[in-house]
C-alpha positions as semicolon CSV with decimal commas, in nm:
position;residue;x (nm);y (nm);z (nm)
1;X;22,464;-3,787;20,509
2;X;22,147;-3,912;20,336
3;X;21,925;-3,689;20,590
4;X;22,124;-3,349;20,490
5;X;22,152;-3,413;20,121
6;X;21,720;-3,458;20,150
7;X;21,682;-3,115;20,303
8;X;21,887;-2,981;20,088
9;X;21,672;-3,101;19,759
10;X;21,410;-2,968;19,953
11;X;21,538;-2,587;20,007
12;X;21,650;-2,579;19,628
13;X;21,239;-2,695;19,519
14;X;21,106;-2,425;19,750
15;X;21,306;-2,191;19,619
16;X;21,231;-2,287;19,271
17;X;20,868;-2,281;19,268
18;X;20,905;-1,946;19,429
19;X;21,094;-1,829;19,074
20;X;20,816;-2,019;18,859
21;X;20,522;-1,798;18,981
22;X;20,619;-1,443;18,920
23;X;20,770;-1,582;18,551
24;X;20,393;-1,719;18,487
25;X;20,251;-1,347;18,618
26;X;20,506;-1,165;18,363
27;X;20,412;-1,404;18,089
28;X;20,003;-1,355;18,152
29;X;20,078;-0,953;18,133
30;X;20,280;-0,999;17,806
31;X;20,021;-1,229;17,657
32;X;19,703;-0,985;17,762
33;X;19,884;-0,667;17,614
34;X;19,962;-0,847;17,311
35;X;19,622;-0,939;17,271
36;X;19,472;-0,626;17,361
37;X;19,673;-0,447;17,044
38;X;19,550;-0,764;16,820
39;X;19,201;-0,659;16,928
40;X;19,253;-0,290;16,833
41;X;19,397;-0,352;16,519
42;X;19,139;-0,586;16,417
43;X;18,872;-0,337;16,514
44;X;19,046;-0,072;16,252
45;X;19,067;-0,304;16,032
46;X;18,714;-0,410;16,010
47;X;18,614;-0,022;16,013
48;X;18,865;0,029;15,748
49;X;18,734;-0,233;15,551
50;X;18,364;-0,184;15,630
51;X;18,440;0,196;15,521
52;X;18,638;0,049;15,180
53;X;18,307;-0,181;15,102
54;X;18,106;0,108;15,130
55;X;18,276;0,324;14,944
56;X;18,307;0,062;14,657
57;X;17,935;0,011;14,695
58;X;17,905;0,389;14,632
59;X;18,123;0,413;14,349
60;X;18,025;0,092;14,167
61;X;17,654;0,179;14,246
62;X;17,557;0,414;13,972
63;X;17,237;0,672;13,983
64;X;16,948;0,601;13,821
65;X;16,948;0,774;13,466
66;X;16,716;1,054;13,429
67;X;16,483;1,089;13,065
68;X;16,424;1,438;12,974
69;X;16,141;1,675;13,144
70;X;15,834;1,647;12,970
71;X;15,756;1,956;12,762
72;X;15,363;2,074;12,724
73;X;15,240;2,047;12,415
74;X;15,080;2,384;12,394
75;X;15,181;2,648;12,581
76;X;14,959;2,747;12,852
77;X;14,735;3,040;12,771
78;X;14,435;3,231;13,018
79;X;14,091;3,114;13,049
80;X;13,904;3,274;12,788
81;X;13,609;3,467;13,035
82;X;13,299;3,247;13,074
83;X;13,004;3,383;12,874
84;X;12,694;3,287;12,860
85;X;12,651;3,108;12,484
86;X;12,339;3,250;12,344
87;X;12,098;3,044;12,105
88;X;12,112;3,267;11,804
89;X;12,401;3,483;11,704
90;X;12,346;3,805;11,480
91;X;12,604;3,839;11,173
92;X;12,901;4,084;11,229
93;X;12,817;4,408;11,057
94;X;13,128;4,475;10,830
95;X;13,291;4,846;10,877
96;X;13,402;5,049;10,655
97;X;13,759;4,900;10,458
98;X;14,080;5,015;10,655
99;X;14,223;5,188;10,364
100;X;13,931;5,411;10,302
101;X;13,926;5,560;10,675
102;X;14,080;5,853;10,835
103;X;14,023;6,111;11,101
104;X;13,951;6,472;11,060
105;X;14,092;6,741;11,296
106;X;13,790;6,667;11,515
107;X;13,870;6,325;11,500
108;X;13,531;6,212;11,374
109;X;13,607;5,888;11,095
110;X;13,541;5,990;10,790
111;X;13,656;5,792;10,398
112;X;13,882;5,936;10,200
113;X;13,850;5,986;9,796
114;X;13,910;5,673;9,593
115;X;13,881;5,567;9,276
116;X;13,522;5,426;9,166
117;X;13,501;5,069;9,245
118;X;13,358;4,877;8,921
119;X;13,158;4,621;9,168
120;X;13,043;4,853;9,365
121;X;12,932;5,068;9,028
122;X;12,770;4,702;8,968
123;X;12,568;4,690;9,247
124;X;12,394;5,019;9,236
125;X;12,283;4,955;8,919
126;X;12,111;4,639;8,968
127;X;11,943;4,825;9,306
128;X;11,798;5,089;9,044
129;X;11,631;4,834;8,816
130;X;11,503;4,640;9,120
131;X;11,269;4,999;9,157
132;X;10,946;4,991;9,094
133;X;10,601;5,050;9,279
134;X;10,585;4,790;9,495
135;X;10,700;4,824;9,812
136;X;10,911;4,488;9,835
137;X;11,095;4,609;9,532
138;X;11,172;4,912;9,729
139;X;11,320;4,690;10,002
140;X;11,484;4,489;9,828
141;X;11,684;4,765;9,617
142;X;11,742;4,903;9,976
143;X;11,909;4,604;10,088
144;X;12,163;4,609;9,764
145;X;12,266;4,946;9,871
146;X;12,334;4,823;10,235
147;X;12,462;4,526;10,087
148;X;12,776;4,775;9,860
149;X;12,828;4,963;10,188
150;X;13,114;4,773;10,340
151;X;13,306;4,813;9,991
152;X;13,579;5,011;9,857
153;X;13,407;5,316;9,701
154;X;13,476;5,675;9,609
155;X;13,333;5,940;9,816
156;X;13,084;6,051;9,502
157;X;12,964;5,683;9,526
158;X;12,913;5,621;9,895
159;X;12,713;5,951;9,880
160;X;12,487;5,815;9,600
161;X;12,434;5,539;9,748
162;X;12,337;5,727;10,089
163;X;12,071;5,969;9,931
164;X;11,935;5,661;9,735
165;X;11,885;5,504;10,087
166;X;11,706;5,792;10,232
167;X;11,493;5,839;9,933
168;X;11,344;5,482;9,926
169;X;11,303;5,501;10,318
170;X;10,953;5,729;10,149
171;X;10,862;5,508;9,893
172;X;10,856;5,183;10,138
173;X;10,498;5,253;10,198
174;X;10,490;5,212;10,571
175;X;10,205;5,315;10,769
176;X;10,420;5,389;11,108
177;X;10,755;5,495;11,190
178;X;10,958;5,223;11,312
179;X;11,183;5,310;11,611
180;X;11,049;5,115;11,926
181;X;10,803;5,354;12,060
182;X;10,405;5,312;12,091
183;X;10,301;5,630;12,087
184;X;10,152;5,661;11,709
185;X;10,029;5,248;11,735
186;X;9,602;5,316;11,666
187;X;9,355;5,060;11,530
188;X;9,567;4,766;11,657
189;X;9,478;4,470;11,766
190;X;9,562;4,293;12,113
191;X;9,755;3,942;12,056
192;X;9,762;3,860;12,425
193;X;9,841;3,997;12,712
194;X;10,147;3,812;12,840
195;X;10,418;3,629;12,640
196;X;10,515;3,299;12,738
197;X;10,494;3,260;13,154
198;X;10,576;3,597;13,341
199;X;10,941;3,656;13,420
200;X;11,255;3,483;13,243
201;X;11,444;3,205;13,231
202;X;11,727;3,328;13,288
203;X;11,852;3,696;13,468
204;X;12,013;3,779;13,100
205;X;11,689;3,696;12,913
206;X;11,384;3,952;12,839
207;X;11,053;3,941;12,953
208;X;10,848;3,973;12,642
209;X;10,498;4,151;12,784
210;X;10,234;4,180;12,572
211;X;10,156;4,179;12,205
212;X;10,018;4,351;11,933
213;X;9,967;4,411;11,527
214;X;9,817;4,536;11,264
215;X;9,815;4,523;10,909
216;X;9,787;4,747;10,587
217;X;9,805;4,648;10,203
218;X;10,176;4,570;10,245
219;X;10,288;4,503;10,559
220;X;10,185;4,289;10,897
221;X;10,324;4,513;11,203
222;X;10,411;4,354;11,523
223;X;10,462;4,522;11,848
224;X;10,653;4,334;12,150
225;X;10,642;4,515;12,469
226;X;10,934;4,405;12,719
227;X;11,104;4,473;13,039
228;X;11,374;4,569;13,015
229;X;11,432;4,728;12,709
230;X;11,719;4,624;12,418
231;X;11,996;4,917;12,560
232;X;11,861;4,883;12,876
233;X;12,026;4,498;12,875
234;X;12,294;4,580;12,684
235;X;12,378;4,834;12,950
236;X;12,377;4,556;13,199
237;X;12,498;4,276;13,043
238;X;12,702;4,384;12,674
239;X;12,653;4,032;12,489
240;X;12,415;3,921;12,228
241;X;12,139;3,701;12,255
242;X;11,807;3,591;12,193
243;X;11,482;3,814;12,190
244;X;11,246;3,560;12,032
245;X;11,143;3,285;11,752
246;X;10,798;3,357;11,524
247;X;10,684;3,091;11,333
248;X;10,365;3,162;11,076
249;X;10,122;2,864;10,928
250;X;10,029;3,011;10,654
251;X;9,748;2,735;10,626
252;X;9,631;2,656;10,980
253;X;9,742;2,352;10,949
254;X;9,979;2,161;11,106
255;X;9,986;1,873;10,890
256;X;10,169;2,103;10,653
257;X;10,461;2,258;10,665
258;X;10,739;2,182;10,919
259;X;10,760;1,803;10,954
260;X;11,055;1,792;11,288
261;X;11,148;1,976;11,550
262;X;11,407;2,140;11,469
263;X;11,663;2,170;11,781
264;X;11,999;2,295;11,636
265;X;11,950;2,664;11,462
266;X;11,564;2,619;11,580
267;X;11,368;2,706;11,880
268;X;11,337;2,259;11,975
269;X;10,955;2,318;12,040
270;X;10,709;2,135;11,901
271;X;10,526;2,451;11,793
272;X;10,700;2,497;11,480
273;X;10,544;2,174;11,360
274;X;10,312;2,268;11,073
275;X;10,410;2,598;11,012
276;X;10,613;2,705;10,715
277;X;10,790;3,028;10,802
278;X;11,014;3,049;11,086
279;X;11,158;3,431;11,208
280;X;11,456;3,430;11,459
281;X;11,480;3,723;11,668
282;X;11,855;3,770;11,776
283;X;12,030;4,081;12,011
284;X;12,302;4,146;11,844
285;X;12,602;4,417;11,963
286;X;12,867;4,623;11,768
287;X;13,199;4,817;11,824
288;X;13,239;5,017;11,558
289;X;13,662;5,152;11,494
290;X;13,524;5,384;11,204
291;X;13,260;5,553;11,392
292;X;13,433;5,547;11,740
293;X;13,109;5,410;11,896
294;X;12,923;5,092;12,044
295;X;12,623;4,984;12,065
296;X;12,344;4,711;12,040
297;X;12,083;4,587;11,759
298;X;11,803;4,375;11,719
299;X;11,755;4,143;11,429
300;X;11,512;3,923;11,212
301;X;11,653;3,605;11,016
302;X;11,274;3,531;10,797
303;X;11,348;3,170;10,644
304;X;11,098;2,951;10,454
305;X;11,037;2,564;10,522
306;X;11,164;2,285;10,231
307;X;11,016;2,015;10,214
308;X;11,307;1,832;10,033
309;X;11,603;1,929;10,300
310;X;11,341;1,897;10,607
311;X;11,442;2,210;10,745
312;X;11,396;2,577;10,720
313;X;11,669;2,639;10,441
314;X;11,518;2,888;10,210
315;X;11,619;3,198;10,336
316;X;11,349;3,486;10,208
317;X;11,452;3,828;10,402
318;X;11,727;3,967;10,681
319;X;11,668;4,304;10,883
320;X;11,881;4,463;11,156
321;X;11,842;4,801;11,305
322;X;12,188;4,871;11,296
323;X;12,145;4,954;10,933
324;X;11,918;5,276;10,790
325;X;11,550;5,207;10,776
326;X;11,512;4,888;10,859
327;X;11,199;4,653;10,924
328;X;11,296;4,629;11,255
329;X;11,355;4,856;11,553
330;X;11,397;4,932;11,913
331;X;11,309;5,148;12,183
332;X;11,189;5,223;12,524
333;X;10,883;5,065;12,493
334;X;10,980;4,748;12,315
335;X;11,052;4,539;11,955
336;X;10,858;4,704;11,633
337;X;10,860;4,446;11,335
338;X;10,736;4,515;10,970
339;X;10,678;4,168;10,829
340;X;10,611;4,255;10,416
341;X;10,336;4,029;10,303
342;X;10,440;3,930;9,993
343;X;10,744;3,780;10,183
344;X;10,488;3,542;10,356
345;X;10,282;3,510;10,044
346;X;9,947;3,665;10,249
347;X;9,731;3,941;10,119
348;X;9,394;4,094;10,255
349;X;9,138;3,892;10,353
350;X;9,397;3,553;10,453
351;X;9,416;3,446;10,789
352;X;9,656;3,232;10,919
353;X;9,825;3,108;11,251
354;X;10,100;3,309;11,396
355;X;10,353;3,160;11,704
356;X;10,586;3,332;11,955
357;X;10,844;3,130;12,146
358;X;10,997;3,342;12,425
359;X;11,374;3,267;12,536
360;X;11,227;2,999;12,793
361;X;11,039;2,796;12,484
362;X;10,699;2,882;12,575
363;X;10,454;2,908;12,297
364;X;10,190;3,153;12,223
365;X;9,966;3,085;11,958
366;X;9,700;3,299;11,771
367;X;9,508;3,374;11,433
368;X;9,561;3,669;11,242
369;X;9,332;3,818;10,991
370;X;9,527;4,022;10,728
371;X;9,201;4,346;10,677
């Protein structure tokens, strides 16, 4: 009895354990595919959150605020051309007032008829009593003709003043005909052969050959041969410039007169020292609306030394060869000056020391004899 009932405990553990194993299998499966779904779902949800952060970060993150675009001050304009900026610069030549200009059927300007102007009535009279026989008179009554051109005038007037031009162009006493040209130069005098060095500074500059004058009762004449000629640069090159500075010491002496150099509105050399009239020699050029025409000119700017302002402010004489029968011309052969000697306070028998400065600075120097 006791051996049976032991086999029997026996058979019912066997078959026991055999139930405990597959139970312990099914309960592994059920615990891996539960955790296999926890892992998925706390994968989305750390995407899902990691997505949520970010978009919170974007939305709570705000862009950087922007200050208005900076507006230029001025708005932008062209380059004005580059041009070469010339020592001396001639004076604009006034035209003819708009309201006295019209066209014909040719379409050459001419001024219509207007009422006599009172100032420029004014003007013409003081020219008449400025007549007399000497020649700087004459000038000078020529230049307060020139001087009531640009006005407002009636046609009766601007043709007075005209013919009064033209008539004291005979009574200026001159013993040449100014226009550039050497051909009716005799008894002159050679001032040197070569101005300055020989060539130019610079390729818009003239070379200033050689030299010459003479004098009568009235007037020193100077004669400036160059290459090239006044049109021929303006043909080349259309801008003003700067021909030349003269300087005279009336003494010889160059402990009178000019006491600096003066740079600005001066040639900067120290050749003007002493003297006591300086002459600037500007190219000037004109465009003309009235006359439907350009051209070029060639000035002279004659100015006196003062001793009390320490430069040359005393301004004696102007001449430009854009106006009728002026002291100064030019031509194919060069620059013709007619210096009046009463404006440099010489008569015959003085001598004193005349100086040329070419563009480049370089000084000539040589005594004249006024005979």
């Amino acid at each position: 009895m006791a051996r049976r009932s032991h086999h029997v405990r026996g058979r019912l553990k066997s078959q026991s354990f055999r139930y405990i194993v597959p139970v312990l299998l099914i309960i592994v499966l059920i615990l891996a595919v539960i955790y296999s779904r926890f892992d998925k779902d706390e994968g989305a949800n750390d995407i899902a959150n990691s997505a949520t952060k970010t978009n919170i970060t974007e939305i709570k993150t705000p862009e950087p605020q922007r200050g208005p675009l900076l507006q230029p001050l001025f708005e932008p304009r062209p380059p004005p051309p580059l041009e070469p900026i010339p020592e001396l610069v001639p004076e604009p030549h006034p035209e003819l007032p708009m309201a006295a200009q019209k066209q014909d059927s040719q379409g050459v300007a001419t001024v219509t008829d207007v009422a006599p102007n009172p100032e420029t009535k004014a003007l013409i009279e003081q020219a008449m009593t400025l007549i007399s026989d000497e020649p700087s008179s004459i000038v000078d009554a020529r230049t307060k003709l020139i001087e009531a051109l640009p006005m407002t005038m009636s046609r009766q007037q601007r043709t007075l003043i005209m013919d009064q031009i033209s008539a004291l162009a005979d009574k200026m006493l001159l013993s040449i005909k100014l226009d550039g040209l050497f051909q009716d130069w005799h008894n002159y005098k050679v001032g040197w052969p070569e101005t300055g060095k020989e060539g130019v500074y610079s390729e818009h500059d003239i070379d200033i050959k050689e030299f010459y004058y003479m004098t009568d009762n009235n007037y020193l004449y100077l004669f400036f041969k160059c290459t090239p000629s006044i049109l021929e640069r303006y043909q080349k090159y259309s801008f003003s410039g700067t021909f030349a500075w003269l300087y005279i010491d009336s003494d010889s002496n160059k402990d009178t007169g000019a006491t600096k150099i003066i740079r600005w509105g001066g040639s900067g050399n120290s050749a003007m020292l002493g003297t006591e009239y300086r002459i600037s020699v500007p190219i000037g050029v004109y465009i003309s609306s009235v006359l439907q025409s350009s051209g070029c000119h060639i000035e002279y700017h004659m100015h006196k030394w003062d001793s009390s302002s320490k430069d040359f402010s005393i301004q004696i004489r102007k001449e430009s060869s854009y106006h009728p029968n002026s002291l100064i011309a030019h031509g194919d052969d060069g620059i013709e000056i007619a210096l009046l000697l009463s404006d440099i306070q010489m008569s015959q028998g003085q001598k004193f020391d005349f100086i040329c400065l070419d563009a480049a600075h370089y000084a000539n120097r040589i005594q004249v004899k006024i005979e």
